[in-house]
Residue frames relative to the residue before (quaternion, step in Angstrom):
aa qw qx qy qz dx dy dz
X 1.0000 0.0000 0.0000 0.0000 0.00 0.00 0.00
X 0.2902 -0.8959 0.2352 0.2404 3.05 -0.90 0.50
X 0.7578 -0.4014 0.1190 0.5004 3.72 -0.30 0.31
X 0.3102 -0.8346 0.4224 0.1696 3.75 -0.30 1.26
X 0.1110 -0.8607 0.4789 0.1322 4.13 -0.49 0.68
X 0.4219 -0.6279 0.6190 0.2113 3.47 -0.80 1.08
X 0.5039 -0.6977 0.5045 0.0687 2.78 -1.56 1.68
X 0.7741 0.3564 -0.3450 0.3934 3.11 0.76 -0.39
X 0.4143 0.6187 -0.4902 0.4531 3.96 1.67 -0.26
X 0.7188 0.5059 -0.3583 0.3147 3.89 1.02 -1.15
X 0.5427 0.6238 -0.2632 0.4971 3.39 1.85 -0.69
X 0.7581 0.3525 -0.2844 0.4692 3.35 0.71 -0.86
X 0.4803 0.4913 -0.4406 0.5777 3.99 1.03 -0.54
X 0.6745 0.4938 -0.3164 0.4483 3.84 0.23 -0.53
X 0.6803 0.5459 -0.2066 0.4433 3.48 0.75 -1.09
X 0.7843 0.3614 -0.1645 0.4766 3.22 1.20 -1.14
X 0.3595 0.7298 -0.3763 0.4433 3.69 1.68 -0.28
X 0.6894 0.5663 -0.0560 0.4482 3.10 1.04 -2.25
X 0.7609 0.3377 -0.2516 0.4937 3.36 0.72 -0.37
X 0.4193 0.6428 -0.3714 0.5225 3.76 1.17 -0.33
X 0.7892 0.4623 -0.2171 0.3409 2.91 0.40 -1.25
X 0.5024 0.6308 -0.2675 0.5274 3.58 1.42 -1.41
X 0.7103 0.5780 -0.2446 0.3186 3.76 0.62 -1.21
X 0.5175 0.5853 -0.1620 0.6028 3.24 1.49 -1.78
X 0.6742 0.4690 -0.3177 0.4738 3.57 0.09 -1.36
X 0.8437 0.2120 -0.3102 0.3835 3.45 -0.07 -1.03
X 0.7909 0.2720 -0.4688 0.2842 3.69 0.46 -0.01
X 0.2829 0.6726 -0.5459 0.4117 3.43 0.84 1.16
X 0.7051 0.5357 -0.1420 0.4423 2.91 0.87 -1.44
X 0.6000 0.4813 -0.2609 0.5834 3.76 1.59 -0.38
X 0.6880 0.4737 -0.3628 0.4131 3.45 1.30 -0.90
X 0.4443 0.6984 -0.3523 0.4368 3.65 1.68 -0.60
X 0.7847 0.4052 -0.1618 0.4404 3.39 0.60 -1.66
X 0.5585 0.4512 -0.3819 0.5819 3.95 1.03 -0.39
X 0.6950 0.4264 -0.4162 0.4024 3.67 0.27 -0.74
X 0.7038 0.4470 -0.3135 0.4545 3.49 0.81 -1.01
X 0.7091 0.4594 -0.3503 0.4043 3.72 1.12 -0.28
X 0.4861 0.5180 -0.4226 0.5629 3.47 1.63 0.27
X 0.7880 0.2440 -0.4271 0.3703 3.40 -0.16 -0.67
X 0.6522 0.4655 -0.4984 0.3310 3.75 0.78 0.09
X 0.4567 0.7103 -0.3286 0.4231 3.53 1.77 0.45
X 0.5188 0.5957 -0.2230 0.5712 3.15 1.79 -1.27
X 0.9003 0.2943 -0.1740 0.2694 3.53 0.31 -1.00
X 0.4197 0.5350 -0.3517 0.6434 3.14 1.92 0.46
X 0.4778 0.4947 -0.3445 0.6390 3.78 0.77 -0.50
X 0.7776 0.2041 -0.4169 0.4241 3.79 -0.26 -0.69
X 0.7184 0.5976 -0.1822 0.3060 3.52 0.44 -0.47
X 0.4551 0.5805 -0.2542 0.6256 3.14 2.14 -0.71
X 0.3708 0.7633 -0.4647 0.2530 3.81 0.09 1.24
X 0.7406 0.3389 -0.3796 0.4389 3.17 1.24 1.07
X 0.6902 -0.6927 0.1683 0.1242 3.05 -1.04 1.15
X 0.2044 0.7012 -0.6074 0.3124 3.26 2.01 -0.28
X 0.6825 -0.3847 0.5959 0.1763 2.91 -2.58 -0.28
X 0.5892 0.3564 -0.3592 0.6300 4.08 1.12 -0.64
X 0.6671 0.4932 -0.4463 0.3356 4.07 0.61 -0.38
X 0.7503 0.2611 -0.2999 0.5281 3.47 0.96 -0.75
X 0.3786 0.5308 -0.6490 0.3921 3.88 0.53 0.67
X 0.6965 0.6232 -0.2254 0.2752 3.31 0.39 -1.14
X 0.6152 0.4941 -0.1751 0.5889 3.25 1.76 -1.76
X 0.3977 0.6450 -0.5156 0.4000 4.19 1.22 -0.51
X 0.8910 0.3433 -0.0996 0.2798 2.67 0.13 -2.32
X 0.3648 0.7178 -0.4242 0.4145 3.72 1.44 -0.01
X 0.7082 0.4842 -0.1419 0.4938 2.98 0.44 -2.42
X 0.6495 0.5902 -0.3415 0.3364 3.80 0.38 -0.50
X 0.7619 0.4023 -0.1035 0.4969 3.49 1.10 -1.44
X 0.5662 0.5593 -0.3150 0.5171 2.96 1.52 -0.34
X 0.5505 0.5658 -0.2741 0.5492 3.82 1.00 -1.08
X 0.6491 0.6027 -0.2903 0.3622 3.44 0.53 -2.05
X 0.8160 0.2399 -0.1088 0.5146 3.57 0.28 -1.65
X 0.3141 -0.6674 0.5363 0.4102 3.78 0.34 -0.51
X 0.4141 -0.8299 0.3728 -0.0280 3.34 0.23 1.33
X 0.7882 0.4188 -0.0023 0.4509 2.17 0.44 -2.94
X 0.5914 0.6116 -0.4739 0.2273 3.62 0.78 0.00
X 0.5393 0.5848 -0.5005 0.3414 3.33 1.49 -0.29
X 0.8855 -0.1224 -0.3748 0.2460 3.40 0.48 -0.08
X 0.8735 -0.2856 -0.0398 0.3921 2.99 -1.05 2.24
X 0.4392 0.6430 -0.6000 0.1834 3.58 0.92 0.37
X 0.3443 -0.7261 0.5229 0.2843 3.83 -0.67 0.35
X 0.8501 0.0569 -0.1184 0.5099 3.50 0.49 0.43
X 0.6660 -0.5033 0.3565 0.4195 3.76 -1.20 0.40
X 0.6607 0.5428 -0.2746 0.4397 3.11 0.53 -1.52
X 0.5847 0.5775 -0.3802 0.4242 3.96 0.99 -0.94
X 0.6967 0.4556 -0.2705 0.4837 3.91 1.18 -1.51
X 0.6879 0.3826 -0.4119 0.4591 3.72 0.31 -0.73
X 0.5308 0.5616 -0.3824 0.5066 3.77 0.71 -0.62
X 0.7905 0.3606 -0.2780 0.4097 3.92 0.79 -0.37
X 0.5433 0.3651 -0.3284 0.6809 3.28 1.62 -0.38
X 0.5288 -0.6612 0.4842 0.2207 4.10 -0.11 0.49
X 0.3871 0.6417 -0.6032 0.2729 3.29 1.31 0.92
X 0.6083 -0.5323 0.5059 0.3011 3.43 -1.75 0.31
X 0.3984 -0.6484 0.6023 0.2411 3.97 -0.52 0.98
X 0.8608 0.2065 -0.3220 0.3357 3.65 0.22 -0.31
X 0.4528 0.4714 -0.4435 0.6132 3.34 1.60 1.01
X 0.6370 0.5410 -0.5156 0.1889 3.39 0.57 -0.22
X 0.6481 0.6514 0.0497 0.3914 2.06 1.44 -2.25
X 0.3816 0.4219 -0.3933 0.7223 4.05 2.16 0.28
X 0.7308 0.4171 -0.4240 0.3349 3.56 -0.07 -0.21
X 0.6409 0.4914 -0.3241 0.4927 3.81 1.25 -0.96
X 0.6432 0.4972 -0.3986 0.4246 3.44 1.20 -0.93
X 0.5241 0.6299 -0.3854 0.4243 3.81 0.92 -1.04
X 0.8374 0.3228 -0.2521 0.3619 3.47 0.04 -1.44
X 0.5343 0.4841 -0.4123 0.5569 3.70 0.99 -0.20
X 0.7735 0.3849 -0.4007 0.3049 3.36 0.39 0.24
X 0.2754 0.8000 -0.2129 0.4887 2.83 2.45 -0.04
X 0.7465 0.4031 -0.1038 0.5191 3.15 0.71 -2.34
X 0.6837 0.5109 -0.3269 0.4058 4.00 1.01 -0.05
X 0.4118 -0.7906 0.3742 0.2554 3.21 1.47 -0.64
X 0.2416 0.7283 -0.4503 0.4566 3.17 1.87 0.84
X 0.7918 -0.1162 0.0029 0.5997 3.74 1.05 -0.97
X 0.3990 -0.7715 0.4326 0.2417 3.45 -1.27 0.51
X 0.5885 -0.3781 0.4060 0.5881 3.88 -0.53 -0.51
X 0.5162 0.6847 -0.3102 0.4105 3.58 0.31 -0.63
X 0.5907 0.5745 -0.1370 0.5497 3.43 1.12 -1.70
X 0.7682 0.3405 -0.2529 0.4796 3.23 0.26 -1.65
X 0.6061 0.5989 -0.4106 0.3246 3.92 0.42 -0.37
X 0.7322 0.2236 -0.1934 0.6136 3.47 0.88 -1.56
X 0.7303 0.3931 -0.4692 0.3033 4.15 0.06 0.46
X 0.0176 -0.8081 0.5065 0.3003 3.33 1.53 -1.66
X 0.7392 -0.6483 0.1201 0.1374 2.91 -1.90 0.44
X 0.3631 0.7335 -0.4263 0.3853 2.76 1.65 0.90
X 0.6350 0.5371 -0.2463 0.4977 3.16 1.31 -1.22
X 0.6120 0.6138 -0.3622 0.3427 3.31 0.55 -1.15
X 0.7380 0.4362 -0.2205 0.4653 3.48 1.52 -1.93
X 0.2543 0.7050 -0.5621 0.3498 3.82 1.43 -0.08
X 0.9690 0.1628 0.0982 0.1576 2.59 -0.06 -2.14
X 0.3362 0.5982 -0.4947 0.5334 2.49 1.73 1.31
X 0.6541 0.4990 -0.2833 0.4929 3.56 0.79 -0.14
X 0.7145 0.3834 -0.3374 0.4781 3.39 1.43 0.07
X 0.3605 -0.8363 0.2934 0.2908 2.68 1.73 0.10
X 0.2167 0.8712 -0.3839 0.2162 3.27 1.20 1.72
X 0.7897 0.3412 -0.0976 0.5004 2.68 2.23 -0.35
X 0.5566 0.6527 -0.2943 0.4214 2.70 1.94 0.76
X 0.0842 -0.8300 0.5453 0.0817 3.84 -0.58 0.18
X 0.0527 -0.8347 0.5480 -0.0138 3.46 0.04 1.66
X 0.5968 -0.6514 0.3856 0.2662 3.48 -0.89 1.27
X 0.6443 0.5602 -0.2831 0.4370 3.52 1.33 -0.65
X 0.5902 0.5376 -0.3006 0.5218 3.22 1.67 -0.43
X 0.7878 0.3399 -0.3134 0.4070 3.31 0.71 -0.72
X 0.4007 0.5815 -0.3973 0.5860 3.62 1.16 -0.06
X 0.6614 0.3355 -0.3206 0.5893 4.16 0.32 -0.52
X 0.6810 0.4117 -0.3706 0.4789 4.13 0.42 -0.57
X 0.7762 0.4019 -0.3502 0.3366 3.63 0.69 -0.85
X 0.5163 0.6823 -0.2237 0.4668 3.34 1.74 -0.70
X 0.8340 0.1425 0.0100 0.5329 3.48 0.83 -1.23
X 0.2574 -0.7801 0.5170 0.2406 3.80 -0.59 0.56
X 0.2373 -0.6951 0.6750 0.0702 3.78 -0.73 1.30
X 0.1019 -0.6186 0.7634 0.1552 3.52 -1.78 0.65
X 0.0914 -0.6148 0.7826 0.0332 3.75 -1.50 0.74
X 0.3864 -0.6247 0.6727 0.0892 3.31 -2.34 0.62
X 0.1113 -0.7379 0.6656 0.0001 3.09 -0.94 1.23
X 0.1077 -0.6723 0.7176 0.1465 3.64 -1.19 0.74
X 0.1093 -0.7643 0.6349 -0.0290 3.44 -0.92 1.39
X 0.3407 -0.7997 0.4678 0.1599 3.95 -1.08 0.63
X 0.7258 0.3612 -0.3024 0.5014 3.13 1.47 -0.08
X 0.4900 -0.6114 0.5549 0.2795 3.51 -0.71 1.66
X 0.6596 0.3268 -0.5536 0.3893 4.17 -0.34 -0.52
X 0.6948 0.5968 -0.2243 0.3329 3.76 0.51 -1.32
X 0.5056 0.5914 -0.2490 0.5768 3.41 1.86 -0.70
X 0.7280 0.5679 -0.1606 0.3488 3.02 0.69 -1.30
X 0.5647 0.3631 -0.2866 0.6835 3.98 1.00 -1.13
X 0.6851 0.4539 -0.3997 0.4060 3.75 -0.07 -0.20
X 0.8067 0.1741 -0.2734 0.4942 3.66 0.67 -0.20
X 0.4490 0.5611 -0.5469 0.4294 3.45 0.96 0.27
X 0.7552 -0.0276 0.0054 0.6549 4.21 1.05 -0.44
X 0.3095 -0.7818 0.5399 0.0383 3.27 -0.55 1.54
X 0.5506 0.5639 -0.3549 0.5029 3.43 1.83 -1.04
X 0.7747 0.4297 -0.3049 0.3496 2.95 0.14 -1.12
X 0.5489 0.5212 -0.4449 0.4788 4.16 0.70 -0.70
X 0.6452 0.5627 -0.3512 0.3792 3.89 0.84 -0.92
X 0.6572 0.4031 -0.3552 0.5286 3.46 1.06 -1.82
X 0.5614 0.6585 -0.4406 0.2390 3.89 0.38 -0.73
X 0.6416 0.6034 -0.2025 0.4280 3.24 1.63 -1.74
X 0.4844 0.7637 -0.2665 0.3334 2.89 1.48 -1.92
X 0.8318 0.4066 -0.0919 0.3664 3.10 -0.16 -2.27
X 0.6719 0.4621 -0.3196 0.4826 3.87 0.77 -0.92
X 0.6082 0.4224 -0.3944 0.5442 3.99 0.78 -0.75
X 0.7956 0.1710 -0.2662 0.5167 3.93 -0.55 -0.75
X 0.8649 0.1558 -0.2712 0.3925 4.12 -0.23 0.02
X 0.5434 0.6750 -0.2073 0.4540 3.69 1.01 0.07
X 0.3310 0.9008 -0.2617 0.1020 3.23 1.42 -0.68
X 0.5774 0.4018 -0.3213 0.6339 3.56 1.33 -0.97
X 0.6715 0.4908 -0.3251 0.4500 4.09 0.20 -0.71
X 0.7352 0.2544 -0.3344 0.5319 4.10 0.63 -0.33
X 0.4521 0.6179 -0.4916 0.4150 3.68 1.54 -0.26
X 0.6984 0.4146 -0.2973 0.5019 3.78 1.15 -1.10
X 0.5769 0.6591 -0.3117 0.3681 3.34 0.54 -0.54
X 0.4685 0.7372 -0.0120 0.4867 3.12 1.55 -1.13
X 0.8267 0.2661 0.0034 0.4957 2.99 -0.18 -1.69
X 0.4901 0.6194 -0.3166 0.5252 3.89 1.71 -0.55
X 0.7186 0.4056 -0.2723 0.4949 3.83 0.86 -0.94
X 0.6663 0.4478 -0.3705 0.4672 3.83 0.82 -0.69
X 0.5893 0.5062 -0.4133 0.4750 3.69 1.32 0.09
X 0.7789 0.3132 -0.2482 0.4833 3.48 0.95 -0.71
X 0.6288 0.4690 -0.4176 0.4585 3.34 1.02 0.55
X 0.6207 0.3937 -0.4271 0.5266 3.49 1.26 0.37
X 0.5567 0.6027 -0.2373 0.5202 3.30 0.93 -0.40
X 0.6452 0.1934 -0.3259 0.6634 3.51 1.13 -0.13
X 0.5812 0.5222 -0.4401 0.4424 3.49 0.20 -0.82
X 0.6155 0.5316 -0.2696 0.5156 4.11 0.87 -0.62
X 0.6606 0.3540 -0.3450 0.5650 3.85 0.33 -1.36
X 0.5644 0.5840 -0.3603 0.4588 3.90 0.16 -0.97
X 0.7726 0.1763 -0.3215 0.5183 3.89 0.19 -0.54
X 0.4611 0.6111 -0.3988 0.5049 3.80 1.04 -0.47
X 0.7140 0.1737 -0.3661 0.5710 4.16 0.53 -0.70
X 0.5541 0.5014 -0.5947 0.2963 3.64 0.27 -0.43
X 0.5615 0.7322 -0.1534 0.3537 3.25 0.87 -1.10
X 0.6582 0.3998 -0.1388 0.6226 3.59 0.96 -1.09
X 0.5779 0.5751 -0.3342 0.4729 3.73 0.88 -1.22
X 0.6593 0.5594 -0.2637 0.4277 3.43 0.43 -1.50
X 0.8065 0.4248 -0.1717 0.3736 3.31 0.25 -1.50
X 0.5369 0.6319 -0.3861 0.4043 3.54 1.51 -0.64
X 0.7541 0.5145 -0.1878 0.3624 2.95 1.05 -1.94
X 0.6630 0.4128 -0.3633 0.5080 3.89 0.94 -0.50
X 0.5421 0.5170 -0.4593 0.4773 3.85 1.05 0.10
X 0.6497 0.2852 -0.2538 0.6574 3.76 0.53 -0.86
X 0.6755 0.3846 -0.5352 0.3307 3.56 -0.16 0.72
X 0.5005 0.6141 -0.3605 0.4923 3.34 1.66 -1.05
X 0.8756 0.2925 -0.2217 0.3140 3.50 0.42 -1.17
X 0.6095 0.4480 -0.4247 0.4974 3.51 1.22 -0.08
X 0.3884 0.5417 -0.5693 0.4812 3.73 1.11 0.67
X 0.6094 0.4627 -0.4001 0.5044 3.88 0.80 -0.75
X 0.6599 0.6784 -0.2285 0.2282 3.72 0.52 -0.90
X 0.7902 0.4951 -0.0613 0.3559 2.89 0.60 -2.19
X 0.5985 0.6606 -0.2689 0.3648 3.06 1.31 -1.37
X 0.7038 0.5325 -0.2352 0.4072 3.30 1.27 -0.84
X 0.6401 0.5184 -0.2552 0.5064 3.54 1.30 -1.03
X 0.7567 0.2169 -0.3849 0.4819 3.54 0.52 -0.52
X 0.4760 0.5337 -0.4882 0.5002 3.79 0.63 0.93
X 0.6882 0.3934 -0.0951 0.6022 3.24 1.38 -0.06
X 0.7187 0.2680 -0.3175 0.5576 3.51 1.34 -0.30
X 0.6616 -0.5798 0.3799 0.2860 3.33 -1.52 -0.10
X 0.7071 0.4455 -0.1334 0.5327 3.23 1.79 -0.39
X 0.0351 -0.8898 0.4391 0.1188 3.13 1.24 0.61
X 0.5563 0.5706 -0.3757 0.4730 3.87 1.30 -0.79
X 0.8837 0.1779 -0.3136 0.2983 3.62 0.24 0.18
X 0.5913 0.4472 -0.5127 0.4330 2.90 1.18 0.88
X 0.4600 0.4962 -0.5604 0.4777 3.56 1.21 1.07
X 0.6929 0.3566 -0.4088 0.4750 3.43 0.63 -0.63
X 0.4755 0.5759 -0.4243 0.5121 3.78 0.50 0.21
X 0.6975 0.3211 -0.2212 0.6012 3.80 0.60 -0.78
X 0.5404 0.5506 -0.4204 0.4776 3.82 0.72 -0.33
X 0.6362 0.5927 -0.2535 0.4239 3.38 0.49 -1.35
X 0.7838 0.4129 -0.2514 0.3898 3.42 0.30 -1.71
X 0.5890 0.5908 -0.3344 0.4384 3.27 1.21 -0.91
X 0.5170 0.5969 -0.4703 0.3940 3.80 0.78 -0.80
């Protein structure tokens, strides 16, 4: 006789065939859709060939999804550094752009940001680490209590600060580690008014200067006469010496 089969083992061997298959199916069907979303990455990347500020947002957010998924593996590159190295991108421009946009995806800074500072600024202040928050650091701040000095010019603003020292800290506290898009502006407000002074400042030095070698030019016409005319002729050369300085 021959061997007897249970209807329901043939249902379930079936059932599970049927689903294998669904699985396979769909991550082909994902490898299709990643492959097709790389090479339309590749071909926006070749075309992305000016330098404005909306061209390299765009090239960030390329270089990102590309990094993000390993893309570049479809073709056979064995590392990132291997794909940007074929498209002649600079590794230490890329590799500002992955760091930018993760700071994007955290909400430390927005696109906006990147428009009115760019990526120089941005890479400033990544090197001052204005936009960073290293866990070893905060593990050393919560562990150990630091004291710093602030010299402040406005007596009201002086004032809420020493009436509760805790509280001006938890204030500081809270805006640096959860606040991040608001001290990113805040931020980007001081590197305007510090060029912007740092500018008017050479603009009066500038005027000063130019005054002083005009009223020296002309009290060189001047003097010469008065101390031909005065009895002390020695100080009204050292008087014209001076002005000239």
């Amino acid at each position: 006789m021959g061997k007897k089969y249970n209807k329901k083992e043939l249902v379930l061997n079936s059932r599970t065939f049927s689903h294998m298959n669904k699985e396979l199916t769909n991550i082909d069907n994902m490898q299709d859709k990643d492959l097709i979303n790389y090479n339309n990455l590749k071909e926006k990347l070749k075309y992305n060939l000016k330098d404005d500020i909306d061209n390299k947002i765009e090239r960030m957010k390329i270089l990102y999804e590309i990094k993000k998924k390993e893309l570049y593996k479809y073709d056979n590159f064995s590392s990132f550094e291997q794909f940007i190295k074929h498209f002649v991108i600079a590794k230490t421009q890329a590799y500002l752009y992955l760091k930018v946009y993760e700071k994007v995806l955290e909400g430390a800074i927005s696109i906006d940001n990147i428009k009115e500072t760019g990526f120089r600024g941005l890479q400033r202040q990544l090197k001052e680490n204005l936009l960073n928050v290293k866990k070893e650091n905060l593990s050393e701040v919560n562990n150990k209590k630091m004291s710093i000095r602030f010299f402040m010019k406005n007596k009201e603003f002086y004032t809420f600060c020493k009436e509760d020292t805790k509280r001006a800290c938890y204030i500081l506290e809270r805006l640096f580690f959860t606040k991040k898009e608001v001290l990113s502006d805040l931020i980007n407000e001081y590197e305007k008014y510090k060029r912007k002074k740092k500018n008017k400042n050479k603009y009066l030095i500038f005027i000063i200067y130019g005054a002083i070698v005009i009223l020296g030019w002309m009290m060189s016409f001047v003097l010469p006469q008065l101390s031909s005319q005065s009895k002390r002729p020695f100080w009204g050369g050292l008087f014209s010496f001076l002005l000239l300085l």
